[in-house]
N, C-alpha and C positions, 0 to 999 in steps of 0.2 A: 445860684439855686438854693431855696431854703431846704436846711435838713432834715430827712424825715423825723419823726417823735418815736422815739426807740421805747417799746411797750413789754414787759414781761405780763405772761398771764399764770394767775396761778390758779390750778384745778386738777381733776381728780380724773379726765376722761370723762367726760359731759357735757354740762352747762360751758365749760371751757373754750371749746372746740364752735358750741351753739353762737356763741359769744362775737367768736372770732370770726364765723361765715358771717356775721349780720354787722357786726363795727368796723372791721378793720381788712377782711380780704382784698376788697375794691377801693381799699384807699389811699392814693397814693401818697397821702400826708404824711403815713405812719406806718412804721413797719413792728411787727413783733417777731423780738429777739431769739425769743423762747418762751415757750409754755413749761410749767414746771407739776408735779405730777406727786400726790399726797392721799391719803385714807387705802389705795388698794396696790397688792403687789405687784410687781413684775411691772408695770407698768410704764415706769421710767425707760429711760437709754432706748428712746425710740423714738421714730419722726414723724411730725403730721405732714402726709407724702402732698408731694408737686401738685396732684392731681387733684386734691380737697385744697390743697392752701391757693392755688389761683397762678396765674400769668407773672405776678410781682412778687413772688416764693418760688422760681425755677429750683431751686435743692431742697423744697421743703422748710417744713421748721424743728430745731433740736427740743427732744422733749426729756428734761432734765430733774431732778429729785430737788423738792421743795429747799431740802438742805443747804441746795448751791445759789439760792436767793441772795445771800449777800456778796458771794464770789459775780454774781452776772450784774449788781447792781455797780460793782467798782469798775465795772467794763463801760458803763457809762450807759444809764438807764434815763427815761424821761418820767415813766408812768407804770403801777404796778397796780395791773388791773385782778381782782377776788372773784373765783368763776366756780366754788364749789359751795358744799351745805354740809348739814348737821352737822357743826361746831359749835360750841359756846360762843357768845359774842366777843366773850376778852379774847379767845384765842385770833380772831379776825383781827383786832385791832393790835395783838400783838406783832402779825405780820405787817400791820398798817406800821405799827411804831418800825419796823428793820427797813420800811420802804422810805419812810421820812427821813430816817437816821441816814439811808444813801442818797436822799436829797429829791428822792422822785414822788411825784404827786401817786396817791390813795386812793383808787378808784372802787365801786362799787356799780358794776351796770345794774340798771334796776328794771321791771316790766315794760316802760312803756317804750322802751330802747327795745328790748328784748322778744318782747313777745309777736309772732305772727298772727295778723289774720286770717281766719276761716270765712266760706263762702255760706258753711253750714253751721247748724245749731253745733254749740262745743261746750260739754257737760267736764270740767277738771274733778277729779279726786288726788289733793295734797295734805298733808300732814304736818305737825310740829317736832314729829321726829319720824327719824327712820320703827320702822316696827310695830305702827299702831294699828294696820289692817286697810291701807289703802289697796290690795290686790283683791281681798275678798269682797270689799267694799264693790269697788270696781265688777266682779263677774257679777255681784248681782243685781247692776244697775243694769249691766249687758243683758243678763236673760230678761228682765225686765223689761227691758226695750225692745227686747227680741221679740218677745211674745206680743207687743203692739205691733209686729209685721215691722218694725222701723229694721233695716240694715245697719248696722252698727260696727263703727272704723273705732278698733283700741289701739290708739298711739300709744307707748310707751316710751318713758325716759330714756335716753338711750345710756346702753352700757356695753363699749366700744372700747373693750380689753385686748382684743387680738390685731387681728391683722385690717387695721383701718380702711385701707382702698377695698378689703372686699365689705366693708360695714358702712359704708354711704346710704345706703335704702334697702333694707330691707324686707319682707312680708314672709309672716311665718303661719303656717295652715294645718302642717302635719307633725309629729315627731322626726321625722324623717327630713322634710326642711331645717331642724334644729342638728341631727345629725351632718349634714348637709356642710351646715353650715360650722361645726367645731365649735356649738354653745358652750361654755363652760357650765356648771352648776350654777352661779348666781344668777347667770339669765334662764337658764331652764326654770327656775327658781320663779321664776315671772311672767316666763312665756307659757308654762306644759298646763297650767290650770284654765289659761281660755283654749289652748286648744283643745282640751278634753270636752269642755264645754259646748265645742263647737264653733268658736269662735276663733278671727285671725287676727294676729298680732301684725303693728305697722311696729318699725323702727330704725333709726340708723344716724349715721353722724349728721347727716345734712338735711334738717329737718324741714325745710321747703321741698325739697323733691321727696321727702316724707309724704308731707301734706297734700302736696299734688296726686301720688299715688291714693294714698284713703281718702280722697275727696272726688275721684274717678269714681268709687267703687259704694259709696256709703253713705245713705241719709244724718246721720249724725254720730258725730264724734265724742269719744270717751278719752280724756288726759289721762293714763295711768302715771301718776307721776313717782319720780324718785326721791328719796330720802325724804330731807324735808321743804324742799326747793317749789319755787312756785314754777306755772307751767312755760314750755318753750312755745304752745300757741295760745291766742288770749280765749280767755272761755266768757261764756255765757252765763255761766254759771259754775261757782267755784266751789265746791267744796271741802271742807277742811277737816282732818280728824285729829281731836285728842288723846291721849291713853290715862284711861281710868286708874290704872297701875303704877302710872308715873306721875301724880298730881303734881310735882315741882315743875315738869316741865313746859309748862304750859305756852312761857315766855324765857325768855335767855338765851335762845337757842338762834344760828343763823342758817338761813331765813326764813326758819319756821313762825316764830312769832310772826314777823313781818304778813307771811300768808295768814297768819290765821286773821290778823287785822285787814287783811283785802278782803276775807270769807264774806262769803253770800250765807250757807249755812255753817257749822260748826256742831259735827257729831265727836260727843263724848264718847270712845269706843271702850269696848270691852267692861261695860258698866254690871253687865252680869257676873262677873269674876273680881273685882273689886266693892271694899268697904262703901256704906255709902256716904259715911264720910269725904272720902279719895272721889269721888264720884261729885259732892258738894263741891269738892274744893276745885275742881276743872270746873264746871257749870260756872263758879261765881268769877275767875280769872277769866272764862271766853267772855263771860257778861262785863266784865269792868275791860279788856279790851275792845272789843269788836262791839259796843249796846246794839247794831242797829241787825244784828246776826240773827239769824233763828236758828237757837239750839235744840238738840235732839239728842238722848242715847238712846244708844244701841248694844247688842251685846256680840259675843266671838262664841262661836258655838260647835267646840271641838267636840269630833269622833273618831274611834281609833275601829278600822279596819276589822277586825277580830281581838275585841278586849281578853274575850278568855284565854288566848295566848299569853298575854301577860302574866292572869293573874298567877300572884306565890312565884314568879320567875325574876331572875336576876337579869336589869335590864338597863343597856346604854340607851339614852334617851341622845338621837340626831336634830340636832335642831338647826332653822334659818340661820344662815351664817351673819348678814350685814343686820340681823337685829337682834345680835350678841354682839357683834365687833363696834362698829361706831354706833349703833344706835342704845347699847351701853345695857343693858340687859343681862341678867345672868343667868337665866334659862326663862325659856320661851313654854309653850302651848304644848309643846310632848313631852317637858318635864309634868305640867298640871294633869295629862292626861295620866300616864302611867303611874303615878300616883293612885288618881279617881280609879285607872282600873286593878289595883290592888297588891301592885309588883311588890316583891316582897325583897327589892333590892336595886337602889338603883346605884350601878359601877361606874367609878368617878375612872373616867381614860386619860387622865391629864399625866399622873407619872408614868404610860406608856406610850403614850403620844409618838410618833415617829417624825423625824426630823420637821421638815415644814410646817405640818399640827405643832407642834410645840413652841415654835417661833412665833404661832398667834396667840398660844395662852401668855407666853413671857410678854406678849405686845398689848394684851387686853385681860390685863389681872384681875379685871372684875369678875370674868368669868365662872359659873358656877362649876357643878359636877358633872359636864352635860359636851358634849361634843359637836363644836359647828361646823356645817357644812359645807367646808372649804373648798372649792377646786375651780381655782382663777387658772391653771394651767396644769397638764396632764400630770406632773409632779406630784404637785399639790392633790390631785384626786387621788393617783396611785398611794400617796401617805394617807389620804383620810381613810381606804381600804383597810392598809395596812394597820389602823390605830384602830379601828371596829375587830376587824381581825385578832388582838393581841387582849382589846379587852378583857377575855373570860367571862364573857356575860352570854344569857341562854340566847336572847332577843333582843334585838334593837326597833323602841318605837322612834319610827323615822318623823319628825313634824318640817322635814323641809318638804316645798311643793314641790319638788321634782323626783322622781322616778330614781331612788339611788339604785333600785336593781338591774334597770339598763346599764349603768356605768359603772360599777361594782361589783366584785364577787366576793363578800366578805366571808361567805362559809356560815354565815349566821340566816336564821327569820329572820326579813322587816315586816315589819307591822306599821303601815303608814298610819299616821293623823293628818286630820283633812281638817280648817275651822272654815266657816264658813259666817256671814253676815247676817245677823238678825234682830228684826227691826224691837222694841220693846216701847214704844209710843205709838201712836194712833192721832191723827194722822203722819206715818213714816216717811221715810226717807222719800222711797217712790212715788209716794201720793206727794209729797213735792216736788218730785222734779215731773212727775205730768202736770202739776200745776204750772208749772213752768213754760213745758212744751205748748201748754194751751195756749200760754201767751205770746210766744215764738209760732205759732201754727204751723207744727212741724208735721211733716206729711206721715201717714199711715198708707204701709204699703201691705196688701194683701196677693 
């Protein structure tokens, strides 16, 4: 009997997991040894259970810290398959080079392995990094479509940190579903703005019985995707955003670039808050990758809840967590606000950080004076209280999307900021993708 191909997959809890229901569960060629687990905490020293790995995984599979990639390759590996995003390219190939150096072939799955079909139109929103406004992007393609009477399914990337066997498929409608269900803040982070909107979120580890559910339920489909990763189903239309802010990173990035060269269109974001220099210099790299793209800016169009709370007050600015951490940013949209609205101080919380907060500034020293909104597990949330708490500061403007006053009692005002998507060309975004629909004849339901 020939022996199976002994496969390590390395990922971050995502695309990893996607990877593995679609190449390797039904296969009895190949077995995977272990999945190995990099960018978010806690994550590691856990198992992808019996019940997601299939009939030819009865114990499951050990899910192990990137770290021990050369300990599991001496165990005797065949294949070291790459299943995460927003990384520079050299860092991919430097794990490329520890998979060759133990002798096992360098895999890269790519879309047309990857990706599922839809029976319906499928509208993707991806990016070249984490952080450029694919969620605002996203609600307001949703009200957009909404208001053409179209029923509207937002798959989301999934972010399947907890307890796995109950994150197979998801659908989220209320607050109360996210309570429910023990979201941490990164998904609230992602899910609470279409529900406020009205809107319900799809997501979970096994994105076929994903798509089965929103395809029950919903004229067409929205990709909310993650980081910078292209989508798990194949769209109809892709779109791709840059950040006006980060003109370098246009390309280098894995597999942001890559998407951006799949792009159908390619919105320049946040072109209102950047030079228009920064702003030429993404136009001219989407255009020398992608020629055959139709580019667009647009801008991020931040408001703070009650500015006059701010103003003349000394204030912790809370900002989005994964676009401070890997997507490399040193303050986000509620440092820019609090500023605009006139704080007459903002309090750096980095030297009183409480334990777990302080293990992501030591891990992510880019960081500016600004506090991210960490709480991958109850820990982690209970310190980010307690490091708002110790601050000394009047108010905190909150710019993550989620609701820190549900999960938090810090003793202090928040003052949310909200950005939202707006268009700055003619004809926008919308007026493309109805152009779109015109040509898909996607049904209008009244």
């Amino acid at each position: 009997m020939t022996p199976r191909r002994r496969v390590v997959i390395l990922g971050a809890a995502g695309r990893d997991f996607h990877d593995f229901n679609l190449l390797y569960r039904d296969d009895p060629a190949q077995e995977v040894v272990a999945f190995t687990a990099a960018q978010i905490p806690g994550i590691a020293a856990r198992r992808y259970p019996p019940e997601l790995a299939g009939p030819l995984y009865p114990a499951g599979i050990p899910i192990r810290d990137e770290a021990e990639l050369p300990a599991l390759l001496r165990q005797g590996v065949d294949a070291v398959a790459f299943a995460y995003s927003d990384v520079p390219q050299a860092h991919v190939m430097r794990l490329g080079a520890i998979a060759l150096a133990g002798e096992a072939d360098f895999l890269l799955p790519g879309p047309r392995s990857t990706m599922l079909p839809s029976r319906l139109p499928v509208v993707a929103i991806c990016a070249v990094r984490t952080g450029c406004g694919k969620s605002q992007t996203t609600r307001h393609l949703a009200a957009h479509l909404c208001a053409r009477g179209l029923r509207v399914g937002v798959v989301r990337h999934p972010m399947p940190y907890g307890d796995l066997a109950r994150q197979v498929v998801q659908r989220f409608a209320s607050l109360a579903d996210m309570d429910a269900a023990g979201c941490t803040v990164e998904e609230r982070e992602e899910y609470e703005p279409h529900i406020a909107a009205g809107g319900v979120v799809h997501v979970g580890v096994d994105t076929a019985r994903v798509l089965a559910q929103v395809e029950a339920e919903s004229d067409i489909i929205l990709w909310d995707g993650g980081n910078n990763d292209f989508p798990f189903i194949r769209p109809d239309l892709l779109i791709v955003l840059a950040d006006a802010l980060r003109p370098g990173h246009v390309e280098g990035w894995h597999p942001g670039e890559a998407v951006l060269r799949m792009a159908d269109i390619v919105i320049v974001a946040k072109a209102n808050a950047a030079p228009a220099e920064d702003v030429g210099r993404v136009l001219e790299a989407a255009r020398r990758l992608n020629p055959g793209a139709t580019l667009l800016r647009a801008g991020s169009r931040v408001t703070l809840k009650d500015a006059a709370a701010v103003r003349g007050r000394r204030v912790l600015v809370v900002e989005d967590g994964p676009t401070l951490t890997h997507g490399g940013m040193p303050w986000g949209a509620g440092h820019a606000a609090a500023l605009a609205a006139g704080a007459a101080e903002l309090v750096d919380p980095r030297a009183k950080a409480a334990p777990s907060i302080a293990a992501v500034y030591a891990a992510f020293p880019h960081l500016g004076p600004v506090l991210p909104a960490m709480g991958y597990d109850t820990a982690q949330l209970r310190d980010l209280g307690e490091t708002i708490g110790r601050s000394g500061a009047d108010v905190v403007v909150s710019a993550t999307p989620a609701d820190l006053a549900r999960l938090i009692a810090p003793g202090l005002p928040i003052i949310r900021a909200r950005y939202d998507y707006e268009e700055l060309e003619s004809p926008g975004l919308a007026a493309h993708v109805d152009a779109f629909l015109a040509r898909h004849a996607a049904p209008e339901r009244r």
